[in-house]
Backbone as a ProteinNet text record, in pm:
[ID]
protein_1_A
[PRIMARY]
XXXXXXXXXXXXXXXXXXXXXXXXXXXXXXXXXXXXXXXXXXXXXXXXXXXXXXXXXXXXXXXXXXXXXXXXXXXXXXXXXXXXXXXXXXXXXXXXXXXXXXXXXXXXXXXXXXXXXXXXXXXXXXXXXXXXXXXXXXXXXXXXXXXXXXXXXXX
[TERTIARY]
-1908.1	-1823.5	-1707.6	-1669.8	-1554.8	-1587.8	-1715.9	-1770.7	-1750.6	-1804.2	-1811.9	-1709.9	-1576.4	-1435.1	-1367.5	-1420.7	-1413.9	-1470.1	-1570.9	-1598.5	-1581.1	-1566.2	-1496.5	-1365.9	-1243.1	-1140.4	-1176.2	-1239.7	-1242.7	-1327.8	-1433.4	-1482.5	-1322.2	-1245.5	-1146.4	-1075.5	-1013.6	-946	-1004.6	-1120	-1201.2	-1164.8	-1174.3	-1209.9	-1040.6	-968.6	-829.1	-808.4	-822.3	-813.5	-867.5	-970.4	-1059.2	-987.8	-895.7	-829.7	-681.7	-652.3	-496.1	-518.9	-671.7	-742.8	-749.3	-800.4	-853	-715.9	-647.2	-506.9	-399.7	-421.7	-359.9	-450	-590.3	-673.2	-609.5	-603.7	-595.6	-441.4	-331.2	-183.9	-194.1	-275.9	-306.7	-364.4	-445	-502.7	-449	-402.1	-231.7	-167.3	-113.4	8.1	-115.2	-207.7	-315.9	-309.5	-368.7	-368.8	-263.9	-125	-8.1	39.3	41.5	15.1	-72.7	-165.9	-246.6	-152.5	-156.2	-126.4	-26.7	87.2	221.7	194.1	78.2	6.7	-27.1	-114.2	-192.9	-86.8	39	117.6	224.4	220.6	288.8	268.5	97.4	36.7	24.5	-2.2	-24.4	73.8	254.1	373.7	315.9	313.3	354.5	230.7	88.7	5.6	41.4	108.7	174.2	331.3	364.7	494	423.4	319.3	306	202.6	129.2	81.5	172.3	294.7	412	458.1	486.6	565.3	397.6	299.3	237.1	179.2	195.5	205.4	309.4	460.6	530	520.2	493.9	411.5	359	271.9	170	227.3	248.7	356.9	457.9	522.8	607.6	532.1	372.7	322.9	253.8	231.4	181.4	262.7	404.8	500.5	502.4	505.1	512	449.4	297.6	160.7	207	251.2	233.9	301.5	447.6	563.3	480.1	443.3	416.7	318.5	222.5	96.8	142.6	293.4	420.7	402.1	442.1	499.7	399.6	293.6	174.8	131.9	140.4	66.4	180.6	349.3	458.9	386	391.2	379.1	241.4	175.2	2	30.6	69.1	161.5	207.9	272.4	391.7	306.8	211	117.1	22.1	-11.2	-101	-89.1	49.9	186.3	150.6	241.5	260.5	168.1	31.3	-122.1	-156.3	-104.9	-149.2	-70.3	81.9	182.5	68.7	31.3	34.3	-119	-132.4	-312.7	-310.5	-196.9	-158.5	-138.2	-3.2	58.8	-13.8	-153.8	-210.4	-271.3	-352.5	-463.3	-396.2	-249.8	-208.6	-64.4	-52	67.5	44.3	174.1	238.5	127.3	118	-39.8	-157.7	-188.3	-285.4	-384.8	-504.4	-592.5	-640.6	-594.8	-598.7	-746.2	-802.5	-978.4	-1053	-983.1	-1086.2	-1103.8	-916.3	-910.2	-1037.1	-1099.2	-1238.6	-1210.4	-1050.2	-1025.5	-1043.7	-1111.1	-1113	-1012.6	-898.4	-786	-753	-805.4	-794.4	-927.7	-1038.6	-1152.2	-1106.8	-1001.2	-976.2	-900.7	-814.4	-707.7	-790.4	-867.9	-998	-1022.1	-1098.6	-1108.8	-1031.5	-914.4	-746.6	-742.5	-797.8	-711.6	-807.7	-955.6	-1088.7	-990.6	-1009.5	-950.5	-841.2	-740.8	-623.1	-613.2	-729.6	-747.7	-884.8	-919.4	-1006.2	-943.6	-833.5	-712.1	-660.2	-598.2	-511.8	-619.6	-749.6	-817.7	-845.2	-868.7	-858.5	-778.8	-625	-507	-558.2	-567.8	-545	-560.7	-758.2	-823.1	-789.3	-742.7	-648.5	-562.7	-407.5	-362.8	-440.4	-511.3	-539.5	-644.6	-670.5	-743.3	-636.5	-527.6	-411.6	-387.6	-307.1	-280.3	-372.1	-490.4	-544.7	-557.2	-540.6	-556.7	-417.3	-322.4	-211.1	-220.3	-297	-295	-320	-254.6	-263.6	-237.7	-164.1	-145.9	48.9	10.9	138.2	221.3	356.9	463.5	410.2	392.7	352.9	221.9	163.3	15.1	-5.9	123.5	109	194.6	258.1	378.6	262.4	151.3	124	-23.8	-54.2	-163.5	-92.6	25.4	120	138.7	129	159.6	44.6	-55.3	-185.3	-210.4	-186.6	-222.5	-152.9	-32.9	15.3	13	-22	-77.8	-245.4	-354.8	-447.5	-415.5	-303.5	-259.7	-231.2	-152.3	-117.8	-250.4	-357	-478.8	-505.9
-5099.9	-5050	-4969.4	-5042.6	-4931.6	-4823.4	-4806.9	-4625.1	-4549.3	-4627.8	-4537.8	-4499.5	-4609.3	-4556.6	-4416.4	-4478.6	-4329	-4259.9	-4219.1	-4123.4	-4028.2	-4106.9	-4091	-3979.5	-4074.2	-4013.4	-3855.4	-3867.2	-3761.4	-3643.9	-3692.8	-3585.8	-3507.3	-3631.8	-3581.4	-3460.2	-3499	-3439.2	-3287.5	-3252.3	-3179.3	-3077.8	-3164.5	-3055.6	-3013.2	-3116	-3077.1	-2936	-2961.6	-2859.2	-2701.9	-2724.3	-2591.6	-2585	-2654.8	-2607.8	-2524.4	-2603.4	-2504.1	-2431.7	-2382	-2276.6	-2126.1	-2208.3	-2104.7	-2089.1	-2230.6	-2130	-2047.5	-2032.2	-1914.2	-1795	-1793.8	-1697.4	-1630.3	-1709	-1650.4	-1590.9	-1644.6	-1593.9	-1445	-1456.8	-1333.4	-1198.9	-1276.5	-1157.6	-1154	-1231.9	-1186.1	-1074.2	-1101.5	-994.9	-857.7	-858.2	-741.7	-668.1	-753	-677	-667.7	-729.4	-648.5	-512.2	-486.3	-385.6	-280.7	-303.4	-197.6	-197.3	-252.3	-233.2	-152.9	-150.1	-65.7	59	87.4	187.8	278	193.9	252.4	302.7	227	310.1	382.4	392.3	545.5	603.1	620.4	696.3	851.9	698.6	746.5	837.8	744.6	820.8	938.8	974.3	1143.9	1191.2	1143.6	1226.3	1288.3	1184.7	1231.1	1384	1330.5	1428	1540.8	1560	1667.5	1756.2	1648.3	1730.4	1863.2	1750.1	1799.2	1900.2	1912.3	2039.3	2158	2097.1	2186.8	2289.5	2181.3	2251.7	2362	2292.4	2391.6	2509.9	2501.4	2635.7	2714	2690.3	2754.2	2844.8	2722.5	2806.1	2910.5	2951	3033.8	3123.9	3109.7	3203.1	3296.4	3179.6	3241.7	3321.2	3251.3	3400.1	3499.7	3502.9	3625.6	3708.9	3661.7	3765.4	3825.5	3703.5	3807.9	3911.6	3870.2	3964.4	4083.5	4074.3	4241.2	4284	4218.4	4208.3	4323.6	4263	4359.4	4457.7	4469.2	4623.5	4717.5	4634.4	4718.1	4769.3	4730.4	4790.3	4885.9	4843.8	4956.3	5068.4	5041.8	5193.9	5279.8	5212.3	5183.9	5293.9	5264.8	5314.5	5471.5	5450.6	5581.2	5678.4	5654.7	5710.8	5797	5695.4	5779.6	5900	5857.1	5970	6073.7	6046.6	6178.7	6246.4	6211.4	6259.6	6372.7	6289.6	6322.6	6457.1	6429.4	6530.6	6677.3	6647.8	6720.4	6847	6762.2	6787.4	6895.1	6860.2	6910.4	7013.4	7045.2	7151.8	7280.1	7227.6	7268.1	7356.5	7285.2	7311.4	7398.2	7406.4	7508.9	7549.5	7686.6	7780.9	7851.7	7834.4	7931.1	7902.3	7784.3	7767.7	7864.3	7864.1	7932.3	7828.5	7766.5	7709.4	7783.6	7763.7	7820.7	7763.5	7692.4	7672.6	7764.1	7828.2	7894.5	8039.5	8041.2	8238.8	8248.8	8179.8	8187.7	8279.6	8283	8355	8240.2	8346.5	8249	8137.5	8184.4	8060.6	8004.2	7975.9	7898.2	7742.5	7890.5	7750.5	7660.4	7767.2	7659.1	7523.6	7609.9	7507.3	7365	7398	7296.7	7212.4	7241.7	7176.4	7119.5	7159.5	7091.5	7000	7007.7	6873.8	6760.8	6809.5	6707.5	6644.6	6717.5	6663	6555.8	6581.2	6517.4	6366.3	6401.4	6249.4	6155.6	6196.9	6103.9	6101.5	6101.5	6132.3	6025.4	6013	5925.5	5790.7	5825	5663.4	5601.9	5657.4	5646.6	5538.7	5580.3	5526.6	5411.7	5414.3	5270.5	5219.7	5217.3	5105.8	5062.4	5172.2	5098.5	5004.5	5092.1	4954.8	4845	4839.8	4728.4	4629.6	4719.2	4597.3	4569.2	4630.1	4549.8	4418.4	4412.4	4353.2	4261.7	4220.9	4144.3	4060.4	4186.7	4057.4	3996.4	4037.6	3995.8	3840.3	3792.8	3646.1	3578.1	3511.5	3351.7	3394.7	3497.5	3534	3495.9	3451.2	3430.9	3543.9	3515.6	3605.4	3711.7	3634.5	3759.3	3747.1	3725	3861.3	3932.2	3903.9	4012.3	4143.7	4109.9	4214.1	4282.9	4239.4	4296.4	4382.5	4312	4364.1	4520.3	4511.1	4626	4703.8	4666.1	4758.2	4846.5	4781.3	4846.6	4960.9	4897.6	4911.8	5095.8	5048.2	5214	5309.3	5255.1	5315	5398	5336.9	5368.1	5462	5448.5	5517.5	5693.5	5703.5	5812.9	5875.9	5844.3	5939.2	6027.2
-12534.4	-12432.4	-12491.7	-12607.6	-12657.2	-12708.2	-12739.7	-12775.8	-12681	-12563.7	-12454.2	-12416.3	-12462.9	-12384.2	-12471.3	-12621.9	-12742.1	-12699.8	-12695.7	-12626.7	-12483.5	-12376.4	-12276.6	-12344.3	-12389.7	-12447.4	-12540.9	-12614.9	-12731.5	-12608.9	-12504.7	-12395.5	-12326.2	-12271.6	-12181.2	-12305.4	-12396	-12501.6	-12534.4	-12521.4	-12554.5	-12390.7	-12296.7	-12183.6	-12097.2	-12155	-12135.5	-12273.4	-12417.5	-12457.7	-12387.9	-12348.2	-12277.7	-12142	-12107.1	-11956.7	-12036.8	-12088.2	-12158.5	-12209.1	-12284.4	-12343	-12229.4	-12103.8	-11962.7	-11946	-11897.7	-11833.5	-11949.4	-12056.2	-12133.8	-12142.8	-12115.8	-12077.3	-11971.8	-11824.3	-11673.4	-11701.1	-11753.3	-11762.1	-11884	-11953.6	-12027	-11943.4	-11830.6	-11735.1	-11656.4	-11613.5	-11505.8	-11524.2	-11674.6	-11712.3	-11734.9	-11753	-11749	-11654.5	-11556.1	-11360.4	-11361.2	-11358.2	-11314.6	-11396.6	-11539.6	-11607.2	-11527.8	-11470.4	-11431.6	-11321.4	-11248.5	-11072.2	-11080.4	-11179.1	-11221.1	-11269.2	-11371.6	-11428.3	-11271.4	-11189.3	-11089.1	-10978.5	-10972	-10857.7	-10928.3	-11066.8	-11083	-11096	-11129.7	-11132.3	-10958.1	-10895	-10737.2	-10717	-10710.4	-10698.4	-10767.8	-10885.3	-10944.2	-10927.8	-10855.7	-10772.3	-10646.2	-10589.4	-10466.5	-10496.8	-10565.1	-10578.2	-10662.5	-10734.1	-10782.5	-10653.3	-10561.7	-10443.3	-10355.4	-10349.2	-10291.7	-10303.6	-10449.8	-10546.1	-10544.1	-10549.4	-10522.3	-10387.3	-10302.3	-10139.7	-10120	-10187.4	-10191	-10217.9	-10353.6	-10463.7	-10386.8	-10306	-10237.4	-10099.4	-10033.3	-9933.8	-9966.2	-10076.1	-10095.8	-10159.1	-10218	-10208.4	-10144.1	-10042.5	-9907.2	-9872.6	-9876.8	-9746	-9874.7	-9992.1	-10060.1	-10038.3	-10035.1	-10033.5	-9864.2	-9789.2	-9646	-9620.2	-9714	-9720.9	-9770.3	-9862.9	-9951.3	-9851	-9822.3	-9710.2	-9588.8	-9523.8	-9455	-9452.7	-9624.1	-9634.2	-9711.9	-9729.5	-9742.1	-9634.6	-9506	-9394.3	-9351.2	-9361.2	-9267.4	-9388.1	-9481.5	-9586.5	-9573.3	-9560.2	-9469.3	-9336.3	-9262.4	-9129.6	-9169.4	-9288.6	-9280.4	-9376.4	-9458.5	-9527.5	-9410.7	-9321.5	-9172.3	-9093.4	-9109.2	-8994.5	-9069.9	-9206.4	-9310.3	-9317.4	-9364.7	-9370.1	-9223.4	-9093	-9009.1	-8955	-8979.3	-8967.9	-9087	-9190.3	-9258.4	-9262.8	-9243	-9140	-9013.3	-8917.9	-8819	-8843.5	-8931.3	-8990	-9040.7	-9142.4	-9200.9	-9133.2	-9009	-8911.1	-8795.9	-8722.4	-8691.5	-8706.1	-8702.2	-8767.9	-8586.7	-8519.3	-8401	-8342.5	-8343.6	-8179.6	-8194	-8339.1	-8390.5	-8482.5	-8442.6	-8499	-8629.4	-8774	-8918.2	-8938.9	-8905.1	-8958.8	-8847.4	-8786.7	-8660.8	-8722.4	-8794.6	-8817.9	-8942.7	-8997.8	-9102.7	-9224.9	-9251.1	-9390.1	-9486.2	-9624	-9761	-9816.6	-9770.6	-9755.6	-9711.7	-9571.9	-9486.5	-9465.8	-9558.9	-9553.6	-9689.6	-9795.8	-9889.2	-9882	-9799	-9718.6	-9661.7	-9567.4	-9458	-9645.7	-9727.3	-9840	-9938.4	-9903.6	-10000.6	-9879.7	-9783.7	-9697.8	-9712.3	-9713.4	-9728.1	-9869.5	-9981.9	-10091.7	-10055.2	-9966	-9986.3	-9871.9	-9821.7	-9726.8	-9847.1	-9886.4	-9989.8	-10092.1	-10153.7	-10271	-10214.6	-10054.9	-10045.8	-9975.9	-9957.9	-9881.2	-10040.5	-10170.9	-10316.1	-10320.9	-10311.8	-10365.4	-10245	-10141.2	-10071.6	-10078	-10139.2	-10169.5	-10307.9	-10378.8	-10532.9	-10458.9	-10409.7	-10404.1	-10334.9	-10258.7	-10187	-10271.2	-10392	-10477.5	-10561.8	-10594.5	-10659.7	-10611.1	-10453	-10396.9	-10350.4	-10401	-10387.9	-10511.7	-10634.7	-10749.2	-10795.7	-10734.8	-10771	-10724.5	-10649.4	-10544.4	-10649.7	-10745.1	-10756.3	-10944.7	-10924.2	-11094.8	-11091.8	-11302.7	-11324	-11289.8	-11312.9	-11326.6	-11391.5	-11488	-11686.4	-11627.9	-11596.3	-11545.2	-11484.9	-11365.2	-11252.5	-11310.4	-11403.4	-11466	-11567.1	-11667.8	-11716.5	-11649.6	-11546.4	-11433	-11409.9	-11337.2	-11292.7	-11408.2	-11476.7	-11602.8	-11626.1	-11644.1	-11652.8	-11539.4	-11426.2	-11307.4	-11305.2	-11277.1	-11356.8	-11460.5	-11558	-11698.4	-11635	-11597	-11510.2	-11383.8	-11279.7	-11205	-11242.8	-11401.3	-11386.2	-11469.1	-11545.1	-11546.3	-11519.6
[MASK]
+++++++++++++++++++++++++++++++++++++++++++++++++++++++++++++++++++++++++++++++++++++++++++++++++++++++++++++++++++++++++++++++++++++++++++++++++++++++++++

């Protein structure tokens, strides 16, 4: 009977060691998961705030592009007039239709103006492919885009 109680004892001894064993295990993974959980919501926070700062970003590039977008079309506008004023001009002198009178300079004229409306639908669709690649470029690319962009321009 007293083996059995030795034994008994040296079992308990054994399975109490393996419980203070587990519970310094489980307090080791405690401080683990809370490590993460702290990891995981500051993470979140400066996902969230860099969303933020980036919505922003965006929006002020939005009103930029629409801004220039603006004054691409008033200039768009005043490019039309001018063209059209100039066309007019061209086409009559004292309420006299100049492509009708059928002199050699006048049909050259009819052909300096063909020239000068595909000269300027040219430039539009330039700028208007500028102004399209300018969307989502740095500072210093859009500066050195423009740079080009005019270097190419005067050709």
């Amino acid at each position: 009977m007293e083996s059995l109680l030795e034994q008994q004892t040296v079992q308990q001894a054994r399975f109490d060691s393996r419980i203070e064993s587990l519970s310094g295990s489980m307090s080791q993974l405690t401080g683990i998961v809370t490590g993460v959980q702290d990891q995981l919501r500051r993470a979140i926070r400066f996902s969230v705030e860099e969303a933020r700062r980036e919505r922003a970003r965006r929006r002020a590039l939005e009103e930029k592009v629409d801004s220039r977008f603006g004054e691409l079309a008033t200039a768009q506008l005043a490019t039309e007039r001018s063209l059209q004023r100039l066309i007019d001009s061209l086409q009559s002198h004292n309420g006299h239709d100049r492509t009708s009178l059928g002199t050699p300079s006048t049909l050259k004229r009819g052909i300096d103006i063909e020239r000068a409306v595909e000269f300027l639908r040219q430039q539009e669709a330039s700028l208007y492919a500028w102004s399209k690649a300018q969307q989502g470029r740095s500072d210093v690319q859009q500066a050195q885009f423009r740079a080009d962009f005019e270097e190419r321009q005067k050709l």
